[in-house]
N, C-alpha and C positions, 0 to 999 in steps of 0.2 A: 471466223476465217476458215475457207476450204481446208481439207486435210493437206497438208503439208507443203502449204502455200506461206509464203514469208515474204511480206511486204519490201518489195527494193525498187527504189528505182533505176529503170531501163528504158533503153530506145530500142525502135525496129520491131515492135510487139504489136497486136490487132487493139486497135484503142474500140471502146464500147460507142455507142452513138450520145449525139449528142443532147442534152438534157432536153432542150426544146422541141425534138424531133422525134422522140421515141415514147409518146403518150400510154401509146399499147402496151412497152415492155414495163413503162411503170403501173401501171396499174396491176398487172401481172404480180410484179414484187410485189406491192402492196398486201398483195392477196397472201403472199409467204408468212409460215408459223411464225408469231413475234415480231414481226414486220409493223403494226400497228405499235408494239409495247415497244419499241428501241426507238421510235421517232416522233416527232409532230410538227409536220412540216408546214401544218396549216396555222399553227400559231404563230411563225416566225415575220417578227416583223422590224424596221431599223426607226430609232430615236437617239435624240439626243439629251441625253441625261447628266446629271448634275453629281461629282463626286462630293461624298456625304465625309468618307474619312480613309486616312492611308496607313494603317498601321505596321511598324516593321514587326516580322516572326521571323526571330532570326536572318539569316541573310537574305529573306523572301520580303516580298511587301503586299499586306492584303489591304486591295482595293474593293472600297463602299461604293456602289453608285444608287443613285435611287430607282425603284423599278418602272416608275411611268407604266405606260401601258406594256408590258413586256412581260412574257410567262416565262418561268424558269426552265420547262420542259423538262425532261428525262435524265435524271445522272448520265453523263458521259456524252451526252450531247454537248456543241461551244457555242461561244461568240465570237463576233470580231467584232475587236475595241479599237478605236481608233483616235489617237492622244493627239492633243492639239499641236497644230504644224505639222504635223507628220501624215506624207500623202498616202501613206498605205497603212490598212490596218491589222492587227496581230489577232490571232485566233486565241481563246482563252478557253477554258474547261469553267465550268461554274460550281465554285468552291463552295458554296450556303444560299440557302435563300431562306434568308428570314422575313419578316410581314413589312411591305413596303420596299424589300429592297435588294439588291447584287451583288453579291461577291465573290471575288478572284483572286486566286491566289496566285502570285508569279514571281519569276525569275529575271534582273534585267542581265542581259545578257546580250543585247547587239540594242542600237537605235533606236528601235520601237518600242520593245520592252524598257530601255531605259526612261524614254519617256514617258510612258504610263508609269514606271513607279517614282519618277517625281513628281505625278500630279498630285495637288493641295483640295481641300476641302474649297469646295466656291467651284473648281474647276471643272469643265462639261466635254465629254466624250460621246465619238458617234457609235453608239452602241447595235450591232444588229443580228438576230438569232432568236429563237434558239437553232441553231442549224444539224447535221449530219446524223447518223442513227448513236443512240446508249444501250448500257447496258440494259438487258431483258432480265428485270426484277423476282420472276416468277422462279425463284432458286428457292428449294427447302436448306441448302444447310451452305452459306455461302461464305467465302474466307477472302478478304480482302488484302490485298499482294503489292504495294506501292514501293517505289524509286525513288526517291529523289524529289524534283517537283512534281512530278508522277505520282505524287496523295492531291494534288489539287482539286481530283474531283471528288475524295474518299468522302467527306464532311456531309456532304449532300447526300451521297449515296450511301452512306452509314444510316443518314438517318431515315432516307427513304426505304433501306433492309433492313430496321428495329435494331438498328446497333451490331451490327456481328461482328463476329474478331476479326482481326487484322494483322500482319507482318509487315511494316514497314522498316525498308533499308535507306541507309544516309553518308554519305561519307566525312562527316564529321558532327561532333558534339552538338556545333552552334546550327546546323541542318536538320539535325533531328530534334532542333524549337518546336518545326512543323508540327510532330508526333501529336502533340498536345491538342491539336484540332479535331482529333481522330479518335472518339472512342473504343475500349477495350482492344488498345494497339499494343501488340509485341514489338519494341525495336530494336533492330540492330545497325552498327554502323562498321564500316570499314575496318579491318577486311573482312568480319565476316558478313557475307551474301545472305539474303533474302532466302535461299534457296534449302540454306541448311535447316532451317528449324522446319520446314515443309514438308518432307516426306512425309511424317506418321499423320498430319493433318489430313493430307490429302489420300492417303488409304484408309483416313475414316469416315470417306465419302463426301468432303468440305470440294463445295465447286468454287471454283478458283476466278475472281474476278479483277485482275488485274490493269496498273497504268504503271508505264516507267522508261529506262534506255531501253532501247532495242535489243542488247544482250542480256538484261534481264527476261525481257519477254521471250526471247528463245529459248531460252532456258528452264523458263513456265512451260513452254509448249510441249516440251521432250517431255515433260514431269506429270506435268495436268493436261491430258489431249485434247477435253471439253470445256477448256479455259475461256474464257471472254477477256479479251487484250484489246487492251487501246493504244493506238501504234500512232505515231509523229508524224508528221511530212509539212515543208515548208509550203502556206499556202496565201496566198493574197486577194482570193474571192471570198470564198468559203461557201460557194454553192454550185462548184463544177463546171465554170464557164471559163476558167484561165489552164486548167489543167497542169497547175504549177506541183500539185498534190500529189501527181500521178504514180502509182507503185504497182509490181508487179503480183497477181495474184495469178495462181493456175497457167500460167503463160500470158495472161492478158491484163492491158492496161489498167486500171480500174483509178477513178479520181477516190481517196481516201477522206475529203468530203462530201462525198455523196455515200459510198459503199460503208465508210465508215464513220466516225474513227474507230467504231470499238468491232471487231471481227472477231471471229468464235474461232477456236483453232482445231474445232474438227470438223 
């Protein structure tokens, strides 16, 4: 993320063009440091895949599906899962990929997500991704910073970083089940913040790769300036054609699935 840019959304701001029409400036990006390592747009493709199993972690539920022809892509890159009956689909973070298969971890929390975690084994979702840019891997000494459902993508990206440490915050005993997913995790739970066991890490040069609430991640920002944060926005495409993602960067529009999810904070 630009310097001291923070993801809000706003109306009456210059919106960027639109994905179809602007060939040139993507190629451009393309060309940008890491630009290739935080994406892979040319794998992304949509199936309908067969859930394998739904296990509860704590108050979360991680969903199997099988992986059919579909790459995992980049820690911090999503899906959109779309659960039977339900006409729109939810963006998910990809929690594991083990050999053959998908996994997400999530929260239900409104209609969609409730529906995906009461899908049963047998049952078949329209799966499509990997989609928006992840985290840029190429960190020598990286510290892993999670919130809440905000470790969903840690598992993957642990193992794609050879395991580094981690702080993960919770606001209660049966949330911090999570933990358990996350190798070499320090956790903390309510009240105390994520933020307090960080200082001395982060002046001894641990680059900070973060997901979580939005006040967590400000609060990363102020601390670790070179942070890579993966920021939320409610979305229903997830490839920048509904602009429902939309947040404020620099003064300017930007879809947070195309530009993001995961932005650098300096």
């Amino acid at each position: 993320m630009r310097k001291h840019a923070s993801p809000r959304n706003r109306g009456n701001l210059p919106v960027p063009p639109d994905p179809l029409h602007w060939s040139a400036e993507r190629g451009q990006a393309a060309t940008r440091p890491g630009a290739d390592q935080r994406s892979s747009r040319r794998l992304r493709r949509r199936e309908r895949l067969r859930v394998v199993a739904n296990e509860a972690i704590g108050p979360y539920a991680l969903i199997r599906v099988e992986r059919g022809g579909l790459e995992p892509g980049i820690p911090g890159q999503f899906f959109m899962l779309e659960a039977p009956g339900r006409p729109l689909p939810r963006p998910m973070s990809l929690c594991q990929a083990p050999p053959g298969e998908l996994v997400f971890l999530l929260e239900a929390v409104g209609p969609g997500t409730r529906a995906l975690a009461a899908t049963e084994r047998g049952d078949e979702l329209n799966v499509y991704g990997p989609l928006g840019n992840g985290y840029r891997l190429d960190v020598e000494r990286p510290l892993l910073v999670g919130g809440g459902i905000g470790v969903a993508p840690f598992p993957y990206l642990s193992e794609q970083l050879g395991r580094p440490p981690a702080i993960l915050g919770f606001r209660s005993a049966r949330h911090a089940e999570a933990a358990a997913l996350v190798p070499n995790a320090e956790v903390v739970v309510e009240p105390t913040l994520v933020t307090e066991p960080l200082g001395d890490l982060v002046t001894q040069s641990y680059k900070v790769l973060a997901c979580g609430p939005e006040p967590m991640l400000e609060a990363l920002r102020a601390i670790a300036p070179d942070a890579q944060l993966a920021w939320e926005a409610p979305m229903a495409c997830g490839y920048g054609a509904c602009y429902g993602c939309s947040v404020e960067i620099d003064g300017v529009l930007q879809r947070l699935c195309v530009a993001g999810p995961v932005l650098e904070a300096a």
